[in-house]
NUPANU-888153 format. One record per residue: residue number from 1; residue in one letter; x, y, z of N, C-alpha, C, O in turn. Coordinates in Angstrom, 2 decimals. Example, Ala and Ser with C-alpha at 12.3 -4.5 7.8 and 13.67 -1.06 7.14 Angstrom:
MITI,1,A,13.19,-5.69,7.80,12.30,-4.50,7.80,13.20,-3.30,7.80,14.24,-3.32,8.46 $
MITI,2,S,12.85,-2.25,7.08,13.67,-1.06,7.14,12.90,0.03,7.87,13.41,1.14,8.04 $
// end
This chain:
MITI,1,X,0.86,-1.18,0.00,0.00,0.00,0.00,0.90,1.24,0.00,1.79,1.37,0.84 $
MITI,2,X,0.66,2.14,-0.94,1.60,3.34,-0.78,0.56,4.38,-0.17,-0.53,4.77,-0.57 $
MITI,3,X,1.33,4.69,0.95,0.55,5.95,1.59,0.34,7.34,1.56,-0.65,8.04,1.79 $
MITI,4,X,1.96,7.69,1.07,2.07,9.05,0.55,2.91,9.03,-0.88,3.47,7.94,-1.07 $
MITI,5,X,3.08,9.84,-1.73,3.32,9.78,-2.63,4.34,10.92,-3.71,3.49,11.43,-4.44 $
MITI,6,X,5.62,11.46,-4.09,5.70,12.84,-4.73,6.98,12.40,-6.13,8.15,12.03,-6.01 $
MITI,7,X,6.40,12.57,-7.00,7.38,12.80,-8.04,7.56,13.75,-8.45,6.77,14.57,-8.90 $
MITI,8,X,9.14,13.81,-8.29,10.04,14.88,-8.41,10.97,14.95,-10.16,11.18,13.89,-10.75 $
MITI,9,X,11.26,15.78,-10.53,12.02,15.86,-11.53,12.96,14.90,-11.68,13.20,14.28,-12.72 $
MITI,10,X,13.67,14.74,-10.27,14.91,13.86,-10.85,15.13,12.41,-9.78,16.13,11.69,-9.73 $
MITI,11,X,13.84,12.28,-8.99,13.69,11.11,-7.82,12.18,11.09,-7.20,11.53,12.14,-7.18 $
MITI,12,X,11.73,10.11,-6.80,10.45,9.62,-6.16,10.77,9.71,-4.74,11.90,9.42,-4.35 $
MITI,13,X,9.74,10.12,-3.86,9.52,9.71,-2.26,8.37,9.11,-2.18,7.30,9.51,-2.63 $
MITI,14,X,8.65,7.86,-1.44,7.45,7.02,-1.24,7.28,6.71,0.10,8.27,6.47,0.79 $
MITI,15,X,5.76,6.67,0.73,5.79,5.84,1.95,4.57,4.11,1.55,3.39,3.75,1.54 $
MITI,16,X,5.74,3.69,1.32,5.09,1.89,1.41,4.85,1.29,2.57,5.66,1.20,3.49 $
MITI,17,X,3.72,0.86,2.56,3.45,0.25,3.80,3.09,-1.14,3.39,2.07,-1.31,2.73 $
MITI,18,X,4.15,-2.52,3.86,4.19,-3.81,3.15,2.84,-4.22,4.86,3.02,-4.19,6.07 $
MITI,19,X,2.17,-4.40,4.37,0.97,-5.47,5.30,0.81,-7.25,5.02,0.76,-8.02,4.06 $
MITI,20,X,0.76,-7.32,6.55,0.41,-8.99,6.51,-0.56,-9.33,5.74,-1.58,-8.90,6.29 $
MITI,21,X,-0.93,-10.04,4.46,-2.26,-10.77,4.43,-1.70,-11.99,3.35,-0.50,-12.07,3.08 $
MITI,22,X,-2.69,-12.91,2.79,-2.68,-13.73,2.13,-1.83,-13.23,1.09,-2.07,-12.19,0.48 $
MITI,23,X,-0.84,-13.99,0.87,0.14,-13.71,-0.49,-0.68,-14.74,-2.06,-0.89,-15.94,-2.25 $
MITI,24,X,-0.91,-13.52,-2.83,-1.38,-14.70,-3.79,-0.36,-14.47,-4.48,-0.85,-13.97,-5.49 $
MITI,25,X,1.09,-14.51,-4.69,2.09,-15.37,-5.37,2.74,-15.61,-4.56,3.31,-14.69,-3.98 $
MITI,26,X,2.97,-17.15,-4.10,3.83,-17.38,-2.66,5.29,-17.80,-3.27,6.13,-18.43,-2.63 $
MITI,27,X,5.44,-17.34,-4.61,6.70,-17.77,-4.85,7.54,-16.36,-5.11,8.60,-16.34,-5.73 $
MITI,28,X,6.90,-15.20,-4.55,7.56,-14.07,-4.60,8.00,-13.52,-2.92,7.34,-13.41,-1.88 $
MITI,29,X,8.67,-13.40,-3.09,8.78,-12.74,-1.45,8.59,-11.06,-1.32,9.34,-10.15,-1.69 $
MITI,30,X,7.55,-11.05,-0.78,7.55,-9.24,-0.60,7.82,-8.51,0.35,6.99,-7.99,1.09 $
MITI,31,X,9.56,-8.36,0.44,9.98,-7.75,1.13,10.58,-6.17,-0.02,10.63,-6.01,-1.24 $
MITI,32,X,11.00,-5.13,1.40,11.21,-4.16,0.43,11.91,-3.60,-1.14,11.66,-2.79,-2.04 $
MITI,33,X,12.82,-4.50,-0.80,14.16,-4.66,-1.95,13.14,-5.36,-3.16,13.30,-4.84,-4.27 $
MITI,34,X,12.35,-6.21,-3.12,11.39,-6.92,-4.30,10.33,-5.78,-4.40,10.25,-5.36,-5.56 $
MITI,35,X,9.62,-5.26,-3.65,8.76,-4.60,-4.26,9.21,-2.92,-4.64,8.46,-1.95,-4.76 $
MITI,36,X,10.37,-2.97,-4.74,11.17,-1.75,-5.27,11.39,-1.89,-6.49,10.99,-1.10,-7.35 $
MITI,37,X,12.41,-3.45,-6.81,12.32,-3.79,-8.02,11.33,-4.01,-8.82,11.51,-4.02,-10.04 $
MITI,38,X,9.97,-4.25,-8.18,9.33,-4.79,-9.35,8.27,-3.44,-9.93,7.65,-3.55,-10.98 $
MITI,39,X,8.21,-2.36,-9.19,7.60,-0.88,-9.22,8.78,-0.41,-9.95,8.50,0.74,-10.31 $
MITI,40,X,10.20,-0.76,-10.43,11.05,0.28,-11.59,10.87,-0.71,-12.49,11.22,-0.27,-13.58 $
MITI,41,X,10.51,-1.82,-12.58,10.08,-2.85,-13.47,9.37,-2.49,-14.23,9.51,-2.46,-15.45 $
MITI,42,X,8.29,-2.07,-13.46,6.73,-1.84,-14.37,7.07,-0.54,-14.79,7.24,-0.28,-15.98 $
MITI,43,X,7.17,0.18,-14.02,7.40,1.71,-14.79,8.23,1.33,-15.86,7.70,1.30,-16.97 $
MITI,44,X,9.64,0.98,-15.72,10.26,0.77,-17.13,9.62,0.06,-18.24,9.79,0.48,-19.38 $
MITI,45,X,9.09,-0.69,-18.07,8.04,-1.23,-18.91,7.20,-0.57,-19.60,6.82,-0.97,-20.70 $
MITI,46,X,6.73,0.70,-18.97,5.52,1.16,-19.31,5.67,2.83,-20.12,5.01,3.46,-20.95 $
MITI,47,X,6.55,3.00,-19.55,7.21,4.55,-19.82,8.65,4.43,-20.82,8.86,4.74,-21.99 $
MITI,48,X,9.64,3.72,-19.54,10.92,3.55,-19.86,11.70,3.44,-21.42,12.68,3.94,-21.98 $
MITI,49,X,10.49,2.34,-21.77,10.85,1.84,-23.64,11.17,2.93,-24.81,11.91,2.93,-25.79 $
MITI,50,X,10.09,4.05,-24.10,9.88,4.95,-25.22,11.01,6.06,-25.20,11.05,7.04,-25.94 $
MITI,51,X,12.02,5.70,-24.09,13.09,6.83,-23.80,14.45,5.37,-24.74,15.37,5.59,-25.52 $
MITI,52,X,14.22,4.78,-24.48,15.09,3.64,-25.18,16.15,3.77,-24.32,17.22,4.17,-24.78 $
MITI,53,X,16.05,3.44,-22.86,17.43,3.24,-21.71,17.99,2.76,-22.56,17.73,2.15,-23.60 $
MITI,54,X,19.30,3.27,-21.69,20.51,2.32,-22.44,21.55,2.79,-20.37,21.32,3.33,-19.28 $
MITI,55,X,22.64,2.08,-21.15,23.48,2.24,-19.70,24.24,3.67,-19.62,25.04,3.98,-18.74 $
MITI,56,X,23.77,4.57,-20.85,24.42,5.79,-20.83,22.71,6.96,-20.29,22.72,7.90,-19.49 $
MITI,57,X,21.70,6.50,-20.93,20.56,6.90,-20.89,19.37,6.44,-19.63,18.18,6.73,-19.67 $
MITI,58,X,20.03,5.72,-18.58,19.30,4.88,-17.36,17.99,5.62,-16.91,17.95,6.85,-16.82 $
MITI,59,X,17.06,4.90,-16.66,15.91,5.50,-15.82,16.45,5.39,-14.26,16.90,6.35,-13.63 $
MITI,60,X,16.34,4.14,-13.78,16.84,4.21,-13.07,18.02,4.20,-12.02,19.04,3.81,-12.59 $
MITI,61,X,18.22,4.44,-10.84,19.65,4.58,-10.05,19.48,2.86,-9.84,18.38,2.31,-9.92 $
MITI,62,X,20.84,2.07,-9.54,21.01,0.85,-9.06,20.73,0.45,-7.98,20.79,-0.74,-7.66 $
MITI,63,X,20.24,1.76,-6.94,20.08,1.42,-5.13,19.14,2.55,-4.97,19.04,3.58,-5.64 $
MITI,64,X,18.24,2.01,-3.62,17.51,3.26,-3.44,17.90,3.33,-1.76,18.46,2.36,-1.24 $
MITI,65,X,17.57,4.46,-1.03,17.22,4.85,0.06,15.89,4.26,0.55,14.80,4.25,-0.03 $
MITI,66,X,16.40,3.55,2.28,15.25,3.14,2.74,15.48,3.57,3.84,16.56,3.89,4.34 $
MITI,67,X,13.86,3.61,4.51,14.04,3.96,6.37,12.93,3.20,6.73,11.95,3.49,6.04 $
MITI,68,X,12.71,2.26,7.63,11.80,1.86,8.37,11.42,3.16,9.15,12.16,4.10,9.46 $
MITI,69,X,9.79,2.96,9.44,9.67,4.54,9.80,8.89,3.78,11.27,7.93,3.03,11.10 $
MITI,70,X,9.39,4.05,12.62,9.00,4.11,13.81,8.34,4.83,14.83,8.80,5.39,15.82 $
MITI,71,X,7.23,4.72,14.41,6.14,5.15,15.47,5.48,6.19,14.42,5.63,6.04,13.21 $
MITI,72,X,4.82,7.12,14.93,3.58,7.98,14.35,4.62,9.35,14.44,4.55,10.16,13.52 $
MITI,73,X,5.70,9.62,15.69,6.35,10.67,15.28,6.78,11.33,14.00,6.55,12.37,13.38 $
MITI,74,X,7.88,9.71,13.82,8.56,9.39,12.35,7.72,9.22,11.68,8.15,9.66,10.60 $
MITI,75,X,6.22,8.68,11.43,5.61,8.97,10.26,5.23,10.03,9.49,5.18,10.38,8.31 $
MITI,76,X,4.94,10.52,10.85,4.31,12.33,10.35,5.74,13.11,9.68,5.88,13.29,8.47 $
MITI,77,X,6.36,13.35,10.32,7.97,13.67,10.03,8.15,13.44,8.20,8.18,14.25,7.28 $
MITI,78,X,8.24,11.99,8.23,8.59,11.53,6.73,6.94,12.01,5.88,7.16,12.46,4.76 $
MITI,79,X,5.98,11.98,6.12,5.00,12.38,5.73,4.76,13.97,5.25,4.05,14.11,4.25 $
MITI,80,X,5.17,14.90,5.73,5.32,16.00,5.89,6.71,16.37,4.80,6.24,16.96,3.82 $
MITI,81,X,7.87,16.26,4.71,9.04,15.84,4.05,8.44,15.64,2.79,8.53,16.52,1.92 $
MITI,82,X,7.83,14.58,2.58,7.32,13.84,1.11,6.34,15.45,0.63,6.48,16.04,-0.44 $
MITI,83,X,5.60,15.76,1.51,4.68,16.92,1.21,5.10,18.36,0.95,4.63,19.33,0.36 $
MITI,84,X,5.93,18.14,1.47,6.97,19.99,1.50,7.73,19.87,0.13,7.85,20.87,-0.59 $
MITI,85,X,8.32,18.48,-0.28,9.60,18.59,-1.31,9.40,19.24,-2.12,10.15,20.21,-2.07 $
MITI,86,X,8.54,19.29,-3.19,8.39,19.78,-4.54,8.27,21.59,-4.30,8.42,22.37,-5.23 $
MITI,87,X,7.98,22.02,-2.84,8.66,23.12,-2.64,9.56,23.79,-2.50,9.74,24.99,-2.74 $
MITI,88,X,10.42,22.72,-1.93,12.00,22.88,-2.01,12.73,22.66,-3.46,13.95,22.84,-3.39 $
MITI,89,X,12.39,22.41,-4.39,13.06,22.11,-5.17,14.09,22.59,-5.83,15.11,22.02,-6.22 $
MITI,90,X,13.66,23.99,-5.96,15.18,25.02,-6.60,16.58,24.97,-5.48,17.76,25.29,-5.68 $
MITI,91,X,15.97,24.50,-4.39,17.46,24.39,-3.69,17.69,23.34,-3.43,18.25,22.98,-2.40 $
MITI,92,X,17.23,22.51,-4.47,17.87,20.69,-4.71,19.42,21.25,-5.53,19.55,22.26,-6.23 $
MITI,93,X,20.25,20.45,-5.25,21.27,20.40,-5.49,21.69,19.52,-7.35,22.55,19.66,-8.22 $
MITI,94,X,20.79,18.87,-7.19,20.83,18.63,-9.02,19.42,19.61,-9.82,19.02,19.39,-10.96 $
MITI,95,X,18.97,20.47,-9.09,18.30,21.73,-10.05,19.05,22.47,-11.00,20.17,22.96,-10.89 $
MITI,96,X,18.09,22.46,-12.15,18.41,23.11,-13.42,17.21,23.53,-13.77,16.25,22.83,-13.42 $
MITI,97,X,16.93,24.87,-14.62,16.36,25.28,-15.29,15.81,24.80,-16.99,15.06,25.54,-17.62 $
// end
């Protein structure tokens, strides 16, 4: 379940929230690292083709940033963050005009 959500020019912030229930593919494991890969999967799939990646032209980075987020403090915190960014953006450090 993604809870919050912001695409940015040059990176995504996400809050995923992986929940217990019935797995209907039990031959996938859905832990974070798999359902990272398989969300630049589909996007590349779906978008990606028409840019024609290549290893000079990449959609995506090889690693992402993760944080388990603890308690309702840290949620709001990272929640808020995800909500502010696209305001901050001119003083992102890979901004261009």
């Amino acid at each position: 379940k993604i809870d919050k959500f912001v695409i940015m020019p040059n990176h995504i912030h996400l809050i995923i929230q992986i929940t217990e229930r019935i797995n209907p593919f039990p031959t996938i494991n859905f832990n974070i690292s798999n359902v990272v890969g398989k969300f630049k999967a589909a996007v590349t799939r779906n978008v990606g083709n028409a840019f024609m990646h290549s290893e000079k032209n990449q959609i995506w980075q090889r690693s992402f940033h993760d944080h388990i987020i603890r308690g309702e403090n840290d949620y709001l915190k990272i929640w808020n963050y995800i909500d502010t960014n696209p305001q901050k953006w001119k003083d992102d450090c890979f901004y261009t005009e």
